[in-house]
N, C-alpha and C positions, 0 to 999 in steps of 0.2 A: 492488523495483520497478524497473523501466526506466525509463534519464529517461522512463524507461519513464514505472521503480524495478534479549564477545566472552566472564567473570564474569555471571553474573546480576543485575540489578537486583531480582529479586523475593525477599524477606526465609525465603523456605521454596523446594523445589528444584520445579521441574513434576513433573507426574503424566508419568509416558511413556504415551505411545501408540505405536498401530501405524506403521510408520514411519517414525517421526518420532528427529530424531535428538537426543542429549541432551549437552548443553554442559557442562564442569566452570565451577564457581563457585568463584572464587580474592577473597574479598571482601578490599576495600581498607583500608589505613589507615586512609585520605582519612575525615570525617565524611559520613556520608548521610542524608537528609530523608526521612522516610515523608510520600507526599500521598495519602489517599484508600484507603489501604492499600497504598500499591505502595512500595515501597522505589526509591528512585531517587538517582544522584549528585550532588555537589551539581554548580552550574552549568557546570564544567567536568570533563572526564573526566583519571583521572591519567594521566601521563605515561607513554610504554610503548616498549621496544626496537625498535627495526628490525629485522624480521626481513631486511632483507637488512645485519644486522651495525650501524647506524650506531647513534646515538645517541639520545637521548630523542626523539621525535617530538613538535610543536606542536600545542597543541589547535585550530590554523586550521589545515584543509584547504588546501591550496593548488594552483592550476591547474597548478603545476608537478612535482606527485606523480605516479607512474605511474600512468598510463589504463591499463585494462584492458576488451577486452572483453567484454559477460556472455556471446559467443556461446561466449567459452575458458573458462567456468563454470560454465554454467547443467547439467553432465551429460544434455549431449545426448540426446538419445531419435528411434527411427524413427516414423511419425506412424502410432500404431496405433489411432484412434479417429476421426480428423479425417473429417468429412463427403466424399461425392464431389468430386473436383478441380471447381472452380469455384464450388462450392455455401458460400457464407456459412455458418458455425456459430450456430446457435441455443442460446442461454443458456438456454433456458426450453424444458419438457418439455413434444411437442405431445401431450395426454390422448388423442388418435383412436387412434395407435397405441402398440403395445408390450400388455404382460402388463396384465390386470387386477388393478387393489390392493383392498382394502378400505377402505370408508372409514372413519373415528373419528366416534362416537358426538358426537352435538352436547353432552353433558355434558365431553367429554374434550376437547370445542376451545376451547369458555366458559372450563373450566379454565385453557387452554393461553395464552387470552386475556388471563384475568385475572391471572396470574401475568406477563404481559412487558408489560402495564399499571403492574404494582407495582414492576416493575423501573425501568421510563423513566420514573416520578416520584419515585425514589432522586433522593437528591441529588447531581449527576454528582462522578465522580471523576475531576477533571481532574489531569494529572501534569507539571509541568517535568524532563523529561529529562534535560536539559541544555542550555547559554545557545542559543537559537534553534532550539531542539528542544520543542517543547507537543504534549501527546496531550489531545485532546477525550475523554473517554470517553461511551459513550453516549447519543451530543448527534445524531444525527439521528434524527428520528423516526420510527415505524412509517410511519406515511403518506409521509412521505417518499422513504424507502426504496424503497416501493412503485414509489413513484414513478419513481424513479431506475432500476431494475430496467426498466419497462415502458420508457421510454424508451433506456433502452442495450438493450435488444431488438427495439426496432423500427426502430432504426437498424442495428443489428448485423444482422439477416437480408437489409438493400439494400447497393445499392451503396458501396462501401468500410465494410462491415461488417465481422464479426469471420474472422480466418485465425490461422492458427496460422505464425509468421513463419520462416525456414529460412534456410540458408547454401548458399553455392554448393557446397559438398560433398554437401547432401541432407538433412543434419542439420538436426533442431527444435527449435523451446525447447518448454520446457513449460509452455506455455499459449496459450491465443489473443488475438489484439491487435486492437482497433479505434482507429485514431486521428479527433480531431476536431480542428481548424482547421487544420493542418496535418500530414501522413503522417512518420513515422518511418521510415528504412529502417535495423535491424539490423547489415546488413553494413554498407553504408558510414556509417552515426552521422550522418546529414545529415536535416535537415527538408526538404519540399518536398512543391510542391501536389498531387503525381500520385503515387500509390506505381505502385514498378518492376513490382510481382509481375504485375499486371494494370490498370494507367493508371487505376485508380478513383482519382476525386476526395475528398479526404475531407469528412467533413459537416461541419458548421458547429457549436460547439457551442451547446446550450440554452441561451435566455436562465435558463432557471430552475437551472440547473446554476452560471451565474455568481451569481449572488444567492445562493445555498448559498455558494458558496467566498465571497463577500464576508461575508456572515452570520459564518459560521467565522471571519474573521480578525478581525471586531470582537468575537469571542467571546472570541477568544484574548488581545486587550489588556483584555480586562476583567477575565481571570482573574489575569494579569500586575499589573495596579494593582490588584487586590484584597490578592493575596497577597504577589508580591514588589515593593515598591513604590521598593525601588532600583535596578532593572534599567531601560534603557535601552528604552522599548518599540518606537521603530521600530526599534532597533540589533538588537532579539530577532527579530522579527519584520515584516519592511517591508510596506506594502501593496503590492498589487499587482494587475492585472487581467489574467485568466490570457485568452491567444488560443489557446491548445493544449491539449490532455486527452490520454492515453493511456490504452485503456479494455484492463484485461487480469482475463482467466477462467484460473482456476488451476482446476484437478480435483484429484482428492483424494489424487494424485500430482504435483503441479504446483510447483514449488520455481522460486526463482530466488537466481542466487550473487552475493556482495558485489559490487557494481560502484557507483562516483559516475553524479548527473544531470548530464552536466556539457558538453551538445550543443547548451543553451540560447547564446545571443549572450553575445559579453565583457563586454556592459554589464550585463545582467542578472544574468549571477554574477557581475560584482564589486560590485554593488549588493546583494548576498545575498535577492533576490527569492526567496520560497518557494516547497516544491513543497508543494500539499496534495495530501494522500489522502485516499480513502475508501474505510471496507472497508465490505462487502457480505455475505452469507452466512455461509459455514463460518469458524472462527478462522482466525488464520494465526500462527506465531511467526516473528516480524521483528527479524530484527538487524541492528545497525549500531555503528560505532564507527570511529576517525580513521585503523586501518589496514584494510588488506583482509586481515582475520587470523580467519576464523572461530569459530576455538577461544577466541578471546580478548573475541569481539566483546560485547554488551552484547547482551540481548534481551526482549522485551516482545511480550505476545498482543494482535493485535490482534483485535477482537472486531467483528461488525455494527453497526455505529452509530458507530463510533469514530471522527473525523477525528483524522489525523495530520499536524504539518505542520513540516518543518525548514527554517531562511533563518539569514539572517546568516552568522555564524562555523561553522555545522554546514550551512551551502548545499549542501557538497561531499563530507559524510558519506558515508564508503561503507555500502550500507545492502544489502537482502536478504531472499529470504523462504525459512526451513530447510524449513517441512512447513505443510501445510495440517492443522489438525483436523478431520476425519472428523464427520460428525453435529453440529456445533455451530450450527448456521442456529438463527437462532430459528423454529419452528414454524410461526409466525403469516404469516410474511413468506414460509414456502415453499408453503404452503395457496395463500396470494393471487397467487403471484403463479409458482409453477410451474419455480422458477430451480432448475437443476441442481444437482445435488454439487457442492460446489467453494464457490471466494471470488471475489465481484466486486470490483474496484480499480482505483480513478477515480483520475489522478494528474495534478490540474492545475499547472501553471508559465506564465510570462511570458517570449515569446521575446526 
């Protein structure tokens, strides 16, 4: 993620896909806690070299770690898809035009129905990653979703809607970005009410979108006094009331490289106010860990429904997304609601 937005955590290796690229798993010493079937570390991650030679690295992030930007990361790509110049991208596919499909038999969609019905009334698997690191797992709901989708698409085709963001050499990242309460600018890492590219204003975000990320953080202390009832819960995770979102559309070549959120104000990261995420669609595998060291980093699928959220002592996580999975939308959610190939990811913070 951009503020927008290294071993495996998961106990068996992934399945590979198409290109998507696959990590060595170097498991630790250290003891690990299976939650909900995920294998994860205990609250802090171990200790690990510098790769530029120094010594054991802190499990706190610190402001004074090398900034990097994702513009020197992200493997640049020329913009060979992006809509005509000026034209906002649309998340959501218009049915008037393009090839005709066939549609699925109303026995095959009941099916498709009642199968991610049975799924979102599992009992969730929520995961402690590690201290001020909580994965929601499939905690928002179809409706929801829905929801969330139609509204970032109806903002996203107006003004200060979605673009695919670039550098003065001509270079893109890969994906597209809408921001809400205040604009992001890439090259310079600054917030501000006008973005450069074109003086759009950005929107305002939904009230309904703050009541989700509030919803989610009293999720997350409940899951925290359920299960770990010696952890510090504002130290794990603080409250907060997010004024900014970064709305980004990955395709199904769409990756972004290790980089911290860390453009938010001095008070807010050192307060370790969280960034929530939300995924949307296709999987995505997301890694993160205390260096910007790919091979080494720690990684977990995120899946449609999932919120993600690190604060505290993991605020400044370098974190990342290697490959999108291809076909993993749930069904239901692309039938209704029309959303592209790809992952959608809401990433709210506190300036």
């Amino acid at each position: 993620m951009l503020p927008l937005l290294r071993a495996s955590p998961f106990p068996k290796p992934l399945l590979r896909r198409p290109n998507c690229r696959t990590f060595s798993y170097h498991p630790s010493s250290s003891q690990k806690k299976t939650v909900g079937g995920i294998t994860t570390p205990d609250s802090n991650l171990r200790s690990r070299r510098s790769p530029r030679g120094g010594g054991p690295s802190s499990n706190r992030v610190t402001p004074q770690q090398c900034r990097t930007s994702p513009s020197r990361m992200t493997g640049r790509m020329r913009n060979p898809e992006s809509d005509a110049e000026g034209h906002p991208f649309d998340i959501c596919r218009n049915e008037t035009v393009g090839p005709v499909t066939s549609k699925k038999s109303l026995l095959e969609l009941n099916r498709e129905k009642r199968n991610e019905i049975e799924r979102s009334q599992n009992h969730p698997q929520h995961a402690y990653l590690r201290s001020g690191m909580i994965l929601l797992k499939n905690y928002i709901s179809h409706r929801d979703q829905v929801k969330i989708v139609e509204k970032c698409r109806d903002l996203g085709i107006n003004s200060g809607g979605f673009y695919r963001p670039g550098y003065k050499d001509g270079a893109k990242l890969r994906l597209y970005m809408m921001c809400l309460g205040k604009n992001w600018d890439p090259e310079s890492r600054l917030y501000e009410d006008y973005r450069q590219i074109d003086g759009a204003k950005a929107p305002e975000i939904p009230e309904f979108f703050r009541k989700l990320v509030d919803r989610a953080i009293r999720a997350s202390h409940d899951f925290l006094r359920q299960d770990y009832k010696d952890v510090n819960i504002e130290d794990e995770v603080p409250n907060m009331s997010p004024d900014i979102c970064i709305v980004n559309f990955y395709n199904n070549s769409g990756k972004l490289g290790l980089h911290q959120d860390r453009d938010e104000s001095k008070k807010s990261l050192h307060k370790g106010l969280p960034v929530i995420s939300f995924s949307l669609g296709d999987s995505a595998e997301f890694l993160y860990g205390v260096e910007r060291d790919a091979d080494n980093a720690e990684k977990v699928v995120l899946e449609s429904g999932d919120v993600l959220m690190f604060g505290g002592i993991s605020r400044l996580i370098y974190h990342g997304v290697s490959c999108i999975h291809p076909n993993t939308a749930p069904k239901r959610l692309i039938e209704e609601t029309k959303l592209r190939p790809g992952r959608l990811n809401l990433t709210f913070r506190q300036y």
